[in-house]
C-alpha positions in Angstrom: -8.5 -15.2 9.1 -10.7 -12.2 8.3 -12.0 -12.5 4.2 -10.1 -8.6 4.1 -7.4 -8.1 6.7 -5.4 -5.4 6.0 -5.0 -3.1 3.2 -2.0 -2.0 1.5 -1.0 0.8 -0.7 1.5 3.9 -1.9 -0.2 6.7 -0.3 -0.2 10.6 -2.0 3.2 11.0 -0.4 4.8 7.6 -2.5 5.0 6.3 1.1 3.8 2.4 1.7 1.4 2.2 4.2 -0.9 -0.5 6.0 -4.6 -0.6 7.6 -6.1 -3.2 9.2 -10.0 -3.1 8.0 -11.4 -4.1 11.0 -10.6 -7.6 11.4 -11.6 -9.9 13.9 -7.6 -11.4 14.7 -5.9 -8.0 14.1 -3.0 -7.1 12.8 0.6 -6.2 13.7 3.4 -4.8 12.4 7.0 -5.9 13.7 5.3 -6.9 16.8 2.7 -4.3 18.1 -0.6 -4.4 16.9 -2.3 -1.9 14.4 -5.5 0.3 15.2 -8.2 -0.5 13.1 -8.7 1.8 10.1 -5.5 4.3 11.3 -2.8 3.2 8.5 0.8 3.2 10.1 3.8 3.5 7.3 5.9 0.6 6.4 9.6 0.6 5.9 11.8 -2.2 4.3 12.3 -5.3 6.9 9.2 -4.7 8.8 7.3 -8.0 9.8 3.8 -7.9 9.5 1.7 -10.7 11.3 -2.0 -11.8 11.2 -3.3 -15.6 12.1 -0.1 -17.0 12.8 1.5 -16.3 9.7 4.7 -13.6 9.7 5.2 -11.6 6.3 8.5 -9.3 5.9 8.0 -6.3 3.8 10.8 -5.3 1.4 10.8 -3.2 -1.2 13.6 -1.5 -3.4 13.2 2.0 -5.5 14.1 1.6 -9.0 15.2 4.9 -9.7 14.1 4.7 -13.1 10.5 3.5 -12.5 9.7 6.3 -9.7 7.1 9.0 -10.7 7.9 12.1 -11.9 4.2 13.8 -11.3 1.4 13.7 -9.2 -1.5 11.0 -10.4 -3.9 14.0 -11.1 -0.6 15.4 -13.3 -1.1 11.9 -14.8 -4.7 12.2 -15.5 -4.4 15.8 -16.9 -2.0 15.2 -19.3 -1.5 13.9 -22.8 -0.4 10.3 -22.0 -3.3 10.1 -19.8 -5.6 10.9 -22.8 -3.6 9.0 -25.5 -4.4 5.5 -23.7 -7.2 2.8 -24.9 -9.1 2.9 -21.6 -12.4 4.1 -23.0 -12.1 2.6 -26.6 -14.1 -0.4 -27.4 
């Protein structure tokens, strides 16, 4: 096993997606395996493998929880500016 495998995040479209980083095993997602450094989308149920070990990805949207503007939105406004983050 690779120290970093694979890489996974919420891209700018809220849509998970995984990236092998170049590792020496690979990676592969319900059975085929991934190009290094070209991220492919996950869905709920996929099986991701690397060394022998078998991961199922499942994830549920919480209607509640989901974003209602763009990070940079975030950044830009008021509740952005109102947290601790640069205060002592």
């Amino acid at each position: 096993m690779s120290r970093r495998h694979a890489h996974i995040e919420l891209n700018e479209r809220y849509l998970w997606e995984i990236t092998d980083v170049g590792s020496l095993g690979g990676t592969r997602l319900n059975g085929q395996r991934l190009e290094s450094y070209i991220p492919a989308i996950l869905n709920d149920g996929d099986r991701i493998t690397f060394c022998g070990f078998e991961l199922h990805f499942t994830f549920h949207i919480d209607a509640y929880a989901w974003p209602t503007q763009t990070y940079e939105e975030f950044l830009a406004s008021d509740e952005f500016s109102n947290t601790p983050f640069d205060q002592p």
